[in-house]
N, C-alpha and C positions, 0 to 999 in steps of 0.2 A: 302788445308788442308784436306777436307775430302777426297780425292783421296791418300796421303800418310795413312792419317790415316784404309783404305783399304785394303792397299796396306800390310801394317803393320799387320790388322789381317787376312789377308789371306795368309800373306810370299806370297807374288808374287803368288797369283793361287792356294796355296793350302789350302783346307777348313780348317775354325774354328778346333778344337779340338771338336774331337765325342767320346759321352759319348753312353758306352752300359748300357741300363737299365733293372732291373729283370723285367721282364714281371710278373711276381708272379704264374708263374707255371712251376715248374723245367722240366715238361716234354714239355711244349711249347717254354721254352730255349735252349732245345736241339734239340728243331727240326727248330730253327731260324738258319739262316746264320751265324751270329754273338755272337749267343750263349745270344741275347736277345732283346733289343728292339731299335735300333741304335734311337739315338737321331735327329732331325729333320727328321724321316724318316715319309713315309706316307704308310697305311695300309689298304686295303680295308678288310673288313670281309663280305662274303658273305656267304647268309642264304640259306642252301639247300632247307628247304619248310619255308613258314611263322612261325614265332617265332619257330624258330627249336637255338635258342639260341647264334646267331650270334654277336648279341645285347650288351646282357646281357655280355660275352667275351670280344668283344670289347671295352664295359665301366670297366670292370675290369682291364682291361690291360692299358686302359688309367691314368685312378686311381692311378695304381700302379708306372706309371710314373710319374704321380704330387708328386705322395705323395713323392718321394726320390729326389724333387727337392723344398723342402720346405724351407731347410737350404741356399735356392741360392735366397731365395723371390721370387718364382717363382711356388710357391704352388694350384695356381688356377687350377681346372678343371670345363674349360668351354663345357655345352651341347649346342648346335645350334639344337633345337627339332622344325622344320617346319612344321612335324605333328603334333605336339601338344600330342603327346603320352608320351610321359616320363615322367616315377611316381616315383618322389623322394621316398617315402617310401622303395618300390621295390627295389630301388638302396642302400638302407640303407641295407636292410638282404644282400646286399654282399660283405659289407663291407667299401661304401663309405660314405667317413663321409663328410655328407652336409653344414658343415661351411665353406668347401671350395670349393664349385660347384655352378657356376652361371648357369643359366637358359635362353638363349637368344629364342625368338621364334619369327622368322623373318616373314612379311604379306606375302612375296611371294620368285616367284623363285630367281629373280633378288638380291631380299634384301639378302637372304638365301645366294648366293656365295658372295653377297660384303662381309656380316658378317665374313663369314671364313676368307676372304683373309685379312681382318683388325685384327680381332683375332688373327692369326696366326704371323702376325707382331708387337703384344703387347709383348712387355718384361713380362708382369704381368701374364702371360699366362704358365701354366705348360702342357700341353696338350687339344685338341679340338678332342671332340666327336659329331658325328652327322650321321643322316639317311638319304640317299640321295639316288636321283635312276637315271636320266641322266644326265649326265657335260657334258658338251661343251667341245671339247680337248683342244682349246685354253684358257680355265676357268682352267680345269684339270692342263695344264702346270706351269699355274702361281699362284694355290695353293701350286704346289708340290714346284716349286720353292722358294714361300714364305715361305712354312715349314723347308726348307733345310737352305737358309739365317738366319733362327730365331733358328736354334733350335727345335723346338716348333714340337712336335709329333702331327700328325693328324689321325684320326681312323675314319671309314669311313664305315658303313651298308650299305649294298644293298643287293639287292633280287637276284635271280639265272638264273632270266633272262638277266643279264650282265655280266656274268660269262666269254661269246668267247668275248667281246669286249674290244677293245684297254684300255691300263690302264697305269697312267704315276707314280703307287703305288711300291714302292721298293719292297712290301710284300704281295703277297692277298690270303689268306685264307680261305678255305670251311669250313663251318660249319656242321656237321649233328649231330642228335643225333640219341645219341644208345637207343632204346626201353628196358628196361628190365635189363636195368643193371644199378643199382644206382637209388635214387632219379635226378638226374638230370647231367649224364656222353655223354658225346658228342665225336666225332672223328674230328681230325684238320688235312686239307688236305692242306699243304702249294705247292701250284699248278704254281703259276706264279712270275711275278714281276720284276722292273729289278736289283735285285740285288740278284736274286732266281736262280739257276741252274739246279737245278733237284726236283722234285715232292718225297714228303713223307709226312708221315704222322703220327699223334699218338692220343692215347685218356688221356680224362682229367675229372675230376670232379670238374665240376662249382661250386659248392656249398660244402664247407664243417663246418657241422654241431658241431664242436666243434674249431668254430674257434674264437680265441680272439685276441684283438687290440694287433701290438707288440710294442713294443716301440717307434719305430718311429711313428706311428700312434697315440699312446696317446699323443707325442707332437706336432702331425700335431693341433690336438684337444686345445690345447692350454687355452686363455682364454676366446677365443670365443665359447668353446666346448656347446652342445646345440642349436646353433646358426640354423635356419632353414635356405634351400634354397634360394634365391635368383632368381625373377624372373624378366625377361626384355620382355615386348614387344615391335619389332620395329615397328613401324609408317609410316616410306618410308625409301627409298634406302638412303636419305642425312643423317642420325644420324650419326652420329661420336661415336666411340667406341675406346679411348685413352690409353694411361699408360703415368701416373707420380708418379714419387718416388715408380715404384712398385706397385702402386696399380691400377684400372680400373674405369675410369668413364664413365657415360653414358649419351650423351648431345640428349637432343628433343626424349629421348622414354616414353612411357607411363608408369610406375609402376602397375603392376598388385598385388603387396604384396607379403607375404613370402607364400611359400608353407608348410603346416604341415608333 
């Protein structure tokens, strides 16, 4: 049964049905392969110097991927922060709205990839953001693969010292900012990947100062709107991180409370 049923949705071999998503920046849609953010695909964003705004991109565009899949119950945007750096607030001025962003902060390396790779095969899961700096190829493969089976968009920081190494990401993107032009305008060098063919690039403004929820955003907002973050810490590599009926639980982690 489950081998027809397979078999069924894959037509003999060929994948699920792939949804292009707005990445929420017209000029970073045109400079995508796909004209935006192919669904189960995986993204590396790397950071030309330290916080040169790789980050900050890469959670927007995650974001903007939960957010158009909110109507499928599949509205979560999970962070995996193994630094322990990510500041909800922060994440607030650009737009994301933290009633639907869980917080997982794994104790080590180990824990950090199982998280992903269970994440990424949670149905409850609308995209997974996180900061990482070396995979294992054989780790690397069987995220990507997991992302691609699920759906499930992966976004992936790293620093500029991994920039010539092997990469199993459809997408990978330099980030630099421009000095002097804008509060906060950066250049996207879409450089690799394998679903990339040729090197280009263009500029964008992160941050725009008169921006307001659209529609679909105030009904991501729902009637949990106000609702604060959500934070998980794991404990060791055995937690279990589930989906039933759409939603996530979380068996043997420790609660650390809501984030303001």
């Amino acid at each position: 049964l489950k081998r027809s049923m397979e078999q069924v949705q894959t037509g003999m071999g060929i994948r699920l049905s792939e949804r292009i998503y707005d990445s929420g920046f017209q000029q970073l849609n045109n400079l995508l392969p796909s004209g935006g953010v192919p669904s189960g695909a995986v993204l590396e964003w790397i950071d030309q110097s330290f916080g040169g705004g790789a980050g900050c991109l890469g959670l927007q565009v995650a974001w903007h991927v939960t957010l158009q899949q909110v109507a499928d119950q599949r509205g979560v945007l999970v962070v995996v922060d193994a630094p322990g750096c990510f500041y909800p607030p922060a994440a607030a001025t650009l737009g994301v709205e933290l009633s639907h962003v869980l917080v997982v902060r794994p104790a080590c390396e180990q824990d950090h990839f199982w998280v992903l790779d269970q994440l990424l095969r949670c149905a409850a899961v609308g995209a997974v953001w996180s900061r990482v700096e070396r995979i294992p190829a054989k780790v690397y493969r069987r995220l990507q693969l997991a992302s691609e089976q699920s759906q499930t968009t992966l976004c992936l920081v790293r620093s500029h010292r991994w920039r010539n190494t092997p990469s199993w990401a459809q997408i990978r993107c330099l980030v630099q900012p421009q000095p002097g032009k804008g509060d906060w305008r950066t250049q996207v060098q879409l450089f690799g990947g394998t679903s990339v063919s040729r090197s280009c690039r263009c500029e964008l403004e992160m941050v725009d100062r008169n921006w307001t929820p659209s529609p679909r955003q105030k009904v991501a907002r729902g009637a949990k709107a106000g609702k604060d973050v959500e934070t998980v810490r794991s404990t060791n590599a055995q937690e279990h991180v589930e989906s039933e009926h759409g939603m996530i639980s979380n068996t043997d982690c420790q609660r650390e409370g809501q984030v303001v």
